[in-house]
N, C-alpha and C positions, 0 to 999 in steps of 0.2 A: 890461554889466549887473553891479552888485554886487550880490551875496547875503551877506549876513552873518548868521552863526547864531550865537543866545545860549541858553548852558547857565548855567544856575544850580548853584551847586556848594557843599559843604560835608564837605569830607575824603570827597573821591573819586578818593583817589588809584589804588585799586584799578581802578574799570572808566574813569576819562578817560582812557587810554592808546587803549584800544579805540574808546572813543568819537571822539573828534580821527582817527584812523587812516581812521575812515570818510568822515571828511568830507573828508581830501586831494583837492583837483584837483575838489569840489565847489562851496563856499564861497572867496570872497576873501577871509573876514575869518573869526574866531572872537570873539565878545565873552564871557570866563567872568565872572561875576555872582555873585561868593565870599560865602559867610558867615562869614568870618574862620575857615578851617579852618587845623587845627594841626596836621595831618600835609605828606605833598609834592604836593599839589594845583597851586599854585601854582607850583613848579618846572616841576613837569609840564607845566602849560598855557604856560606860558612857553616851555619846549623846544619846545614844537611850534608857535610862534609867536603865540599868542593872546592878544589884549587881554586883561587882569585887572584888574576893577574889583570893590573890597568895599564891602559895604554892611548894616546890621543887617536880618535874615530877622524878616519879619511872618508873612507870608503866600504861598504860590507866586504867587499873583496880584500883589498889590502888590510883592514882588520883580520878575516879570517885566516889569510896567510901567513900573519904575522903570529896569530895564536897559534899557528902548525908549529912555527920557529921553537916552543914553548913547551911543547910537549917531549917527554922523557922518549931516551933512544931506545926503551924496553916497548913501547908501546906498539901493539900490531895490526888494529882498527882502528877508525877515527865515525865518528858519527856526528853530521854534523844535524842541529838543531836548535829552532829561534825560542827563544824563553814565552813567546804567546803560542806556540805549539807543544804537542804531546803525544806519547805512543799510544795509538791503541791497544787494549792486552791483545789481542791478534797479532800484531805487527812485534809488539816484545815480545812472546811468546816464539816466533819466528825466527827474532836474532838471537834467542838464545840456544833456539834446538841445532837452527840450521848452519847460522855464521860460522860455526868451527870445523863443521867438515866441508868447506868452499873449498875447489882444487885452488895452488896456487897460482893456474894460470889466469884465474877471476881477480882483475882490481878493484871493481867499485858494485857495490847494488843497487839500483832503483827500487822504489815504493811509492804508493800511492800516497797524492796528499791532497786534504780537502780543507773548504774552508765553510768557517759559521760566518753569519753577519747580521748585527745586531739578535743573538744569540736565535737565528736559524739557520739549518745545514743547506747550502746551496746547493740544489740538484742539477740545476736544468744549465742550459746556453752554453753545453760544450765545451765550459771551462774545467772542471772536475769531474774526476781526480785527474789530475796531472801527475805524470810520471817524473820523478825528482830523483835525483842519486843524490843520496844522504850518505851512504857508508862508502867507505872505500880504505883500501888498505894503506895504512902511516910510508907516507915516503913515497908513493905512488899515485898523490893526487894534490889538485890545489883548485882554487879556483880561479875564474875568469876576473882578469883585470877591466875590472868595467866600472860603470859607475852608480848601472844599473841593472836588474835582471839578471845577475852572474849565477853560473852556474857552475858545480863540481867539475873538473876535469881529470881523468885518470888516462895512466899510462898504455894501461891493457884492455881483456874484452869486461864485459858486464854483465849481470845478469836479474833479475827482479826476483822483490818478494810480492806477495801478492798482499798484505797486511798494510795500514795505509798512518799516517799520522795526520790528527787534524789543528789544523790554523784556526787559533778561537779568541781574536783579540776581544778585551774587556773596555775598551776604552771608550771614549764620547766620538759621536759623530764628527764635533767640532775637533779633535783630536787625530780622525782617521785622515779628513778634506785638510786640514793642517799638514799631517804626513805625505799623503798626495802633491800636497802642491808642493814640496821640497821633491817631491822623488820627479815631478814633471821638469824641475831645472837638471835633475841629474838624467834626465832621457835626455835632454834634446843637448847635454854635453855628446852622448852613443853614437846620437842619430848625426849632428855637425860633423863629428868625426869620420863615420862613413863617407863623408862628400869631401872632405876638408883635408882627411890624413892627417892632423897634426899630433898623436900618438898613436903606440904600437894597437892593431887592429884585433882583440883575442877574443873567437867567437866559437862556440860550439857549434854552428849553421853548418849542417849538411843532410843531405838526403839520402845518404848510404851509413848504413846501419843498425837503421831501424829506433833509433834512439827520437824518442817526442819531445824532448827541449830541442833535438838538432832541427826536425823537420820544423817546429815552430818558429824558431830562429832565423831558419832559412828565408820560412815565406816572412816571418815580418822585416827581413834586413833586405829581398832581392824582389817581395812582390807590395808589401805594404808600404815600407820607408817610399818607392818610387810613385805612389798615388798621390794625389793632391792633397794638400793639405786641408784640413777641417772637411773635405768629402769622404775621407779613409775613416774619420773617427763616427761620423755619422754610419757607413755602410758596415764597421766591427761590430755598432750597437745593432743593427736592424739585423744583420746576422744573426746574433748572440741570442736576441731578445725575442726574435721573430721567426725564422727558420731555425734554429736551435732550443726553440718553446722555452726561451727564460723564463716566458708570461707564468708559469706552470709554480712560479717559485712564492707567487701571492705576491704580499705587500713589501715585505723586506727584499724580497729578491728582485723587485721591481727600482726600489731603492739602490741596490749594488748593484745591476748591471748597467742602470743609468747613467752613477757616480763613477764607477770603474769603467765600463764599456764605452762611455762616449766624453761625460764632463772630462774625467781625467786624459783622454788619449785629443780632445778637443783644447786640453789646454796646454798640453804638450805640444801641439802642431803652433796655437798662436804665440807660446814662448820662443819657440823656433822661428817664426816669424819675425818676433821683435826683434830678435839677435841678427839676424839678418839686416832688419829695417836701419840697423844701430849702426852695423860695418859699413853701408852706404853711406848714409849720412853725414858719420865720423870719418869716414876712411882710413879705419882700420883692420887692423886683422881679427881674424874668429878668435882669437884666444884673449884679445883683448875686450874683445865685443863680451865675449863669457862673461869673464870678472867684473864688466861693468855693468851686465845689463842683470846676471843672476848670483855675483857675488861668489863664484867659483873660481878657484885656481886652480887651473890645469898643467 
């Protein structure tokens, strides 16, 4: 059985050490899928034996599709995973007992995945562990065309591990709210498009099947996108933080459900706003309104 996992990278020289470390005696193959980084990524992935192939970063979706394109016709798992995460020996332990006797009417696995922030494990507000399909079989999976939020899609049924991989970025505060406010232009391209239609609409949202990106997806495309703006991001946080005991998480976790739970889903509501505010004004169309107001082409 070959498993090959592909990281998508872009000057991660800091946590791919960690990352590759976990995958030894996991994976037969590493495929990294660069965005022409300028620091020692490449070295790095190199020393540890890993394919390196570059390529210009659109989108996490169409980059990871494109690194599928890349991969050898031998290959018969794919594993995907971001170079700020890693496996717990629980979770390797598991893909190597279990992945090879999966019938082959299983396409993809789910596993748990957590995340640190400012290097504590977030317990509380309901966020963690989310269930993520990382594996799936070569040839019977891709991901969602999105711009944001994308998720694994496979052909067939699914089924989970119980071992979990945790999300541990190293980076600055200033660095993460930097990340954030580029990922809130690329929501409110998801969310314009549900109202607007102006590209193909590719969602995992459904409530049959039991799968928790689909039931998430559901409620936030058919129950959350229809709430009012900047009242939805305030009532995520007072959930998260309140009724789902975020408080529980101390100082740092007070810090992340603030900045993720309400700033960032507050600032996505007012950029959606502007874009709005823009096509009135200007009277033009949303896709023109995009590129001008957040410097995307769609």
């Amino acid at each position: 059985m070959k498993l090959v996992a592909i990281i998508l990278t872009l000057n991660e020289a800091q946590h791919l050490p960690r990352c590759l470390a976990s995958l030894e005696g996991v994976v037969e193959q590493v495929l990294v899928a660069d965005s022409y980084s300028t620091d020692d990524t490449l070295s790095i992935a190199k020393a540890y034996g890993a394919r390196v192939v570059q390529h210009p970063f659109v989108t996490q979706a169409t980059q990871f599709n494109w690194a599928l394109t890349q991969l050898d016709e031998d290959t018969d798992w794919v594993l995907r995973i971001d170079a700020d995460e890693y496996l717990t020996p629980e979770l390797a332990t598991e893909i190597q007992e279990s992945l090879p006797g999966i019938g082959s009417e299983v396409d993809g696995v789910f596993c748990g995945r957590r995340m640190t922030f400012q290097g504590k494990l977030i317990r509380f507000g309901g966020v963690f562990p989310v269930r993520v399909l990382r594996l799936f079989r070569y040839g019977r999976g891709q991901c969602e065309n999105r711009w944001m939020d994308e998720h694994i899609k496979v052909a067939g049924s699914a089924i989970g591990f119980t071992g979990e991989l945790i999300d541990d970025n190293l980076n600055s505060l200033t660095w993460w709210t930097d990340k954030h406010n580029h990922y809130a232009s690329r929501e409110v391209v998801d969310l314009l498009n549900l109202e607007y239609g102006f590209m193909p609409h590719d969602s995992v949202a459904s409530l049959q099947g039991g799968s928790q990106a689909g039931v998430k997806r559901w409620l936030k495309e058919v129950v959350y996108a229809r709430l009012p703006g900047g009242f939805r991001a305030f009532a995520y946080f007072f959930y998260r933080y309140i009724l789902r005991l975020g408080f529980l998480d101390g100082r740092a976790g007070a810090t992340f459900h603030f900045l993720q739970g309400f700033w960032y889903r507050y600032l996505v509501d007012a950029k959606l706003a502007e874009v709005k505010r823009h096509m009135r004004t200007h009277c033009c169309d949303v896709t023109t309104a995009i590129e001008q107001v957040l410097g995307i082409q769609v």
